[in-house]
C-alpha positions in Angstrom: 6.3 96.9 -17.1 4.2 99.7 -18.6 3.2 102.4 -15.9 0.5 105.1 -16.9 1.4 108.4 -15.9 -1.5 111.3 -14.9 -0.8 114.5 -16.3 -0.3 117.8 -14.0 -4.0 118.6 -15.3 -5.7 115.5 -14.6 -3.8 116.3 -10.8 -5.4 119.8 -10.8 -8.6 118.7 -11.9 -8.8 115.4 -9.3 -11.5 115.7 -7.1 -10.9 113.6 -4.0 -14.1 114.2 -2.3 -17.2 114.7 -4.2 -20.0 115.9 -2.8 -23.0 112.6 -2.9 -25.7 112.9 -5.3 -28.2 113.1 -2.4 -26.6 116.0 -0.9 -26.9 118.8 -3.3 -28.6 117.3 -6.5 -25.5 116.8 -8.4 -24.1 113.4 -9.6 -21.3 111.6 -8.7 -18.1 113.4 -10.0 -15.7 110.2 -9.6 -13.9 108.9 -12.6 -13.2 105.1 -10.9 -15.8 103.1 -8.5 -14.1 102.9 -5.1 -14.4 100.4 -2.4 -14.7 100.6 1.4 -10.9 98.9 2.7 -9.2 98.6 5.9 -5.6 97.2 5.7 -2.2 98.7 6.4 -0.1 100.5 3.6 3.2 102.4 3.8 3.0 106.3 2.6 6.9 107.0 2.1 7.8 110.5 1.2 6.1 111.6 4.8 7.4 112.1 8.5 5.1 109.0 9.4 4.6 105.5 7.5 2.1 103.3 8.5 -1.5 103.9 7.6 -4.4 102.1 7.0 -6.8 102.6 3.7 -10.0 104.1 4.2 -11.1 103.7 0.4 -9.5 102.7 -2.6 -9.7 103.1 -6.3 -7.8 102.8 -9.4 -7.3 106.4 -9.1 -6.4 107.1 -5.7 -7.0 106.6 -2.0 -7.8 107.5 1.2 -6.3 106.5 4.4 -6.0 107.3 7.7 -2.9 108.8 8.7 -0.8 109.5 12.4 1.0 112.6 11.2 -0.4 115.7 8.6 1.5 115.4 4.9 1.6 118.4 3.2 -1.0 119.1 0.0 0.6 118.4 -3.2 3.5 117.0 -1.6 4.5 113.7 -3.7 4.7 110.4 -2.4 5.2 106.8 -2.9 3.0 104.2 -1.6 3.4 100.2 -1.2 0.2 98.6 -0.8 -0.9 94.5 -0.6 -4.2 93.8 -1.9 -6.0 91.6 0.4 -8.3 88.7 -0.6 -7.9 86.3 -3.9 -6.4 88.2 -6.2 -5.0 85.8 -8.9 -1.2 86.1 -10.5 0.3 88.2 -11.5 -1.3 90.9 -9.7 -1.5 89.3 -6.3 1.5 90.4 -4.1 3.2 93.8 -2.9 2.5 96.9 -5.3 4.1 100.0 -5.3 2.7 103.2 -7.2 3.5 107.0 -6.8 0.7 109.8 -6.2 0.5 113.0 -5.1 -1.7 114.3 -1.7 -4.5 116.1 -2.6 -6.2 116.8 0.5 -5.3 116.3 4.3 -7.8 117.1 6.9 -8.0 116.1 10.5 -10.3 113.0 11.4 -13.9 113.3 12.1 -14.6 110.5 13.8 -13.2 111.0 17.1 -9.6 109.3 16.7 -6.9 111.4 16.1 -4.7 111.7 13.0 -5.5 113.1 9.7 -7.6 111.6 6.8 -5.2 112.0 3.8 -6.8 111.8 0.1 -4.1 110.9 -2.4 -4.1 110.2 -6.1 -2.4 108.0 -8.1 0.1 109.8 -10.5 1.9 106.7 -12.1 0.3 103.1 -11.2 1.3 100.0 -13.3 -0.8 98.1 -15.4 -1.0 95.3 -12.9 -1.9 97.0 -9.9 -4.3 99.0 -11.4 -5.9 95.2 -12.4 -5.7 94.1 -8.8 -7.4 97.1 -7.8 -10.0 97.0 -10.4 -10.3 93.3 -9.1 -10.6 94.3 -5.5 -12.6 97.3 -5.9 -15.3 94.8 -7.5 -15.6 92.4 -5.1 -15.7 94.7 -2.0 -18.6 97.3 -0.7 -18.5 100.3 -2.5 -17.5 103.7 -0.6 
């Protein structure tokens, strides 16, 4: 299975949360379309497991977290897609990324809004993501 590995640039230079267009005149500084989710995934490599996925893209995530994780601290993640996605890419996934940003929650609930991205995803999850990403509401 062929993985594709970021470089320690490209994780310096990730930028997990863009400021809209609309906001301050800019454009969008994303390198992947994401899409709006809300299903479970395991973050292992952190004091707490369970989380559920805010946003998702072939370059990273978001998701809302119990416990803080560290910036820059590594971690693994397993994921299922939900939905159609067709063989071989339907199923469990597993890539590795790194935390990028960890603030609390805005929205009232408590926990922490963690922002990672995707250091070393393989070929066929990045397709079922692409997939998914595609046929879901845009974030």
């Amino acid at each position: 299975m062929n993985d594709e590995s970021n470089t320690a640039e490209e994780l310096e230079n990730a930028v997990p949360e863009p400021t809209p267009a609309s906001s301050k005149g800019g454009s969008e500084r994303r390198r992947a379309p994401r899409a709006k989710g809300d299903f479970a995934v395991r973050v292992h490599g952190s004091e707490a497991g369970d989380s559920r996925i805010k946003d998702l893209s072939t370059n990273g995530l978001c998701c809302f977290h119990d416990d803080p994780i560290d910036e820059m601290q590594m971690v693994q993640i397993s994921l299922e897609i939900p939905g159609d996605i067709p063989a071989p890419e339907s199923g469990a996934h597993e890539v590795k990324g790194a935390v990028v940003r960890c603030d609390p929650r805005t929205d009232g609930e408590p926990g922490f809004e963690i922002a990672i991205y995707f250091t070393e995803i393989p070929s066929l999850t990045k397709l079922a993501i692409d997939g998914w990403v595609k046929a879901n509401p845009p974030a």
